[in-house]
C-alpha positions as CSV (number, residue, x, y, z in Angstrom):
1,X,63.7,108.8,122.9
2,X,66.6,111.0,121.6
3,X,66.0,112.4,118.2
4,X,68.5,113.5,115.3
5,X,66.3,116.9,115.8
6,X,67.6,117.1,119.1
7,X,70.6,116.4,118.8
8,X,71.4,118.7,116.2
9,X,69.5,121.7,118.4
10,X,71.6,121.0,121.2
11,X,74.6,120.8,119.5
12,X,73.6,124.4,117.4
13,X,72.7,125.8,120.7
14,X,76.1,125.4,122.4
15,X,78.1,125.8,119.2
16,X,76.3,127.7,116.8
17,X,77.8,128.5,113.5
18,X,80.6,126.2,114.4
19,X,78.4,123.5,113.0
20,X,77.6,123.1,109.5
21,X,76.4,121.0,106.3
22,X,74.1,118.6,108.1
23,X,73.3,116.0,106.4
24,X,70.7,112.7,107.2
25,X,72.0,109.5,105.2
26,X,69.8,106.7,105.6
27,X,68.3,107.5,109.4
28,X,72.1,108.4,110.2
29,X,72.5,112.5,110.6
30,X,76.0,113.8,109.6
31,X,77.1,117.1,110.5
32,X,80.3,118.9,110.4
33,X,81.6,120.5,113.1
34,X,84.8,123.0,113.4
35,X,87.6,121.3,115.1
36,X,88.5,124.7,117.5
37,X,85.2,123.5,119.6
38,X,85.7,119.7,118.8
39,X,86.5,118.3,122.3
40,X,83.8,119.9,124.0
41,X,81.4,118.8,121.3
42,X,82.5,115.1,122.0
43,X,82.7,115.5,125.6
44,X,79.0,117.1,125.3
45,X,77.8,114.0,123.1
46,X,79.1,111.6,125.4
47,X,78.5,113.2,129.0
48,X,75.1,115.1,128.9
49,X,72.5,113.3,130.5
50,X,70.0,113.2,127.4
51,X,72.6,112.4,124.6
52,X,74.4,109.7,125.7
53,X,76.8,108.7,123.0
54,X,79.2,106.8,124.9
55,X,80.2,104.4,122.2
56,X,83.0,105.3,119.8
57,X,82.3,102.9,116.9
58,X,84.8,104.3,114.5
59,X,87.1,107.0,113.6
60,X,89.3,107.6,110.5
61,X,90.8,110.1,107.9
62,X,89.7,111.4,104.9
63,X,91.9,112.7,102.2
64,X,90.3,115.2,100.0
65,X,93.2,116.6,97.8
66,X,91.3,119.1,95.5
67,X,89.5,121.2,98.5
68,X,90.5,124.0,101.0
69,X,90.6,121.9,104.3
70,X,92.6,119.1,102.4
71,X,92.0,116.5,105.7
72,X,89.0,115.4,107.4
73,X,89.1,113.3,110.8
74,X,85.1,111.7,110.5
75,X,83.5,110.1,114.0
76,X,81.2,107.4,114.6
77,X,79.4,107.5,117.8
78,X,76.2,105.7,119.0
79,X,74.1,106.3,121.7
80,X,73.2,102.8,122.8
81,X,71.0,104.1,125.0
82,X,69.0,106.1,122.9
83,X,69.4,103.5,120.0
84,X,70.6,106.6,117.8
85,X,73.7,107.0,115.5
86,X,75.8,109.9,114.8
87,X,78.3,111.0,112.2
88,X,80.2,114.0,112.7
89,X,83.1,115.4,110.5
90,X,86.0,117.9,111.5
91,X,87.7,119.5,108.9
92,X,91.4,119.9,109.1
93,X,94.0,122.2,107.0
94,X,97.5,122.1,107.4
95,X,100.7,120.2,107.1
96,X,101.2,118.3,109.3
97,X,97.1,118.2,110.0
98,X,95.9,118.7,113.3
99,X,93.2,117.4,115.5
100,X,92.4,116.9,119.4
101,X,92.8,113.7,120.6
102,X,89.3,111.9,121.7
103,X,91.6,109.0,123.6
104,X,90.2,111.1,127.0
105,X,86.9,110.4,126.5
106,X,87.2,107.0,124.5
107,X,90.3,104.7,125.5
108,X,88.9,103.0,122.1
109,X,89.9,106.1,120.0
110,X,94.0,105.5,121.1
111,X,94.1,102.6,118.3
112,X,92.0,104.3,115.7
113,X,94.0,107.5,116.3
114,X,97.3,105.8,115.8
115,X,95.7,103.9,112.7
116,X,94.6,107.4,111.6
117,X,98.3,109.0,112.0
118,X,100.1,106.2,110.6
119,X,98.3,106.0,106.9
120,X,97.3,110.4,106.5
121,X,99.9,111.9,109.0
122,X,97.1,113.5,110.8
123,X,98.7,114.4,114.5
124,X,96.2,113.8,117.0
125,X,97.3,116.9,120.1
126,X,97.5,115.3,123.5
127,X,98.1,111.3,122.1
128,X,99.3,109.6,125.1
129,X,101.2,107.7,122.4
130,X,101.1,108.7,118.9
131,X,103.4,106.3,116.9
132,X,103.0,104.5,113.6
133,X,100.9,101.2,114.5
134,X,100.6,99.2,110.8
135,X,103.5,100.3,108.8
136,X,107.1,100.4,109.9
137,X,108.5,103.0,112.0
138,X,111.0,104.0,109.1
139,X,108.6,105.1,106.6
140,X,108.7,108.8,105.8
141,X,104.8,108.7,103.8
142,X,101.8,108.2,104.5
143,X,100.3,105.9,102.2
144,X,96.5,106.7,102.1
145,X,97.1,110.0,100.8
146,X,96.0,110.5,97.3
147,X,99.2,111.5,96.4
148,X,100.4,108.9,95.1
149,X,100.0,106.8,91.7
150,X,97.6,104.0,92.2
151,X,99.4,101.5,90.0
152,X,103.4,101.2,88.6
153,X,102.5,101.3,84.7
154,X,106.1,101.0,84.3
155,X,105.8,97.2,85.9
156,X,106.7,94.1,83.6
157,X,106.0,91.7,86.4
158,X,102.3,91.6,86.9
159,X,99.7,89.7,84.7
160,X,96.7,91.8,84.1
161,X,94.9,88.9,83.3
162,X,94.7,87.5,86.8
163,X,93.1,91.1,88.1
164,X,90.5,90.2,85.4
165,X,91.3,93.1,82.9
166,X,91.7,93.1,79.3
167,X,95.6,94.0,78.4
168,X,94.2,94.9,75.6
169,X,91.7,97.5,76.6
170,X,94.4,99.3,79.2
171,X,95.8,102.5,77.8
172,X,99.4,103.0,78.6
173,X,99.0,106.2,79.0
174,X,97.2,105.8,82.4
């Protein structure tokens, strides 16, 4: 059976410094890889004969506003055949953020991609579609960004009460 050991050997063989900060979170390895050799770490994860991670479980965005690489696109991929799970995370600076599309290897990725774009504007390069999905096509943010406010303070409408918090205890300066 297919360990985290190996696949982290494999992956540092064919990639070398391109692949960073590994991490193992409950049995799960994480690792960061650079997104200039993402699509052939993918493609090596799901088409080499011992790894075998053909199932894209999940993909989303990150938003991390206070460091260098403000984006991160983060991959869940399983091996059902070697009952092993895998986390890798690429990443991304710029504005608009950039990333290769995985809908080549996964058809499942096209959705998650979209999903991705439409709440942190993160373009996914060679989309065979790459439109808003959720929110309409007429909004010019994108709204899981941490760059905006979490709440309105300046509402009068909404009883704090009912979102079980104590109006009393609520600075207004918040």
């Amino acid at each position: 059976m297919l360990t985290n050991e190996q696949v982290l050997r494999r992956l540092t063989e064919a990639f070398g410094d391109k692949v960073s900060d590994v991490q193992l979170q409950y049995g799960m390895m994480s690792v960061t890889i650079d997104v200039s050799v993402l699509p052939a770490a993918l493609r090596l994860l799901k088409e080499e004969e011992a790894m075998q991670f053909q199932f894209l479980t999940d993909l989303c965005g990150v938003h991390w506003p206070d460091r260098e690489k403000k984006f991160e696109v983060v991959y869940h991929l399983h091996s059902l055949h070697n009952n092993l799970r895998l986390r890798l995370r690429t990443p991304l600076s710029g504005d608009p953020p950039r990333c290769p599309s995985a809908t080549p290897l996964w058809a499942a990725a096209n959705w998650m991609e979209r999903e991705t774009y439409d709440f942190y504007g993160i373009v996914f390069e060679g989309h065979p579609n790459l439109k808003r999905i959720l929110n309409v096509d007429e909004m010019t943010i994108f709204p899981m960004r941490k760059e905006y406010p979490l709440e309105d303070n300046t509402r009068k409408d909404k009883n704090d009460e009912l979102f079980g918090r104590d109006p009393a205890l609520i600075r207004a300066d918040l």
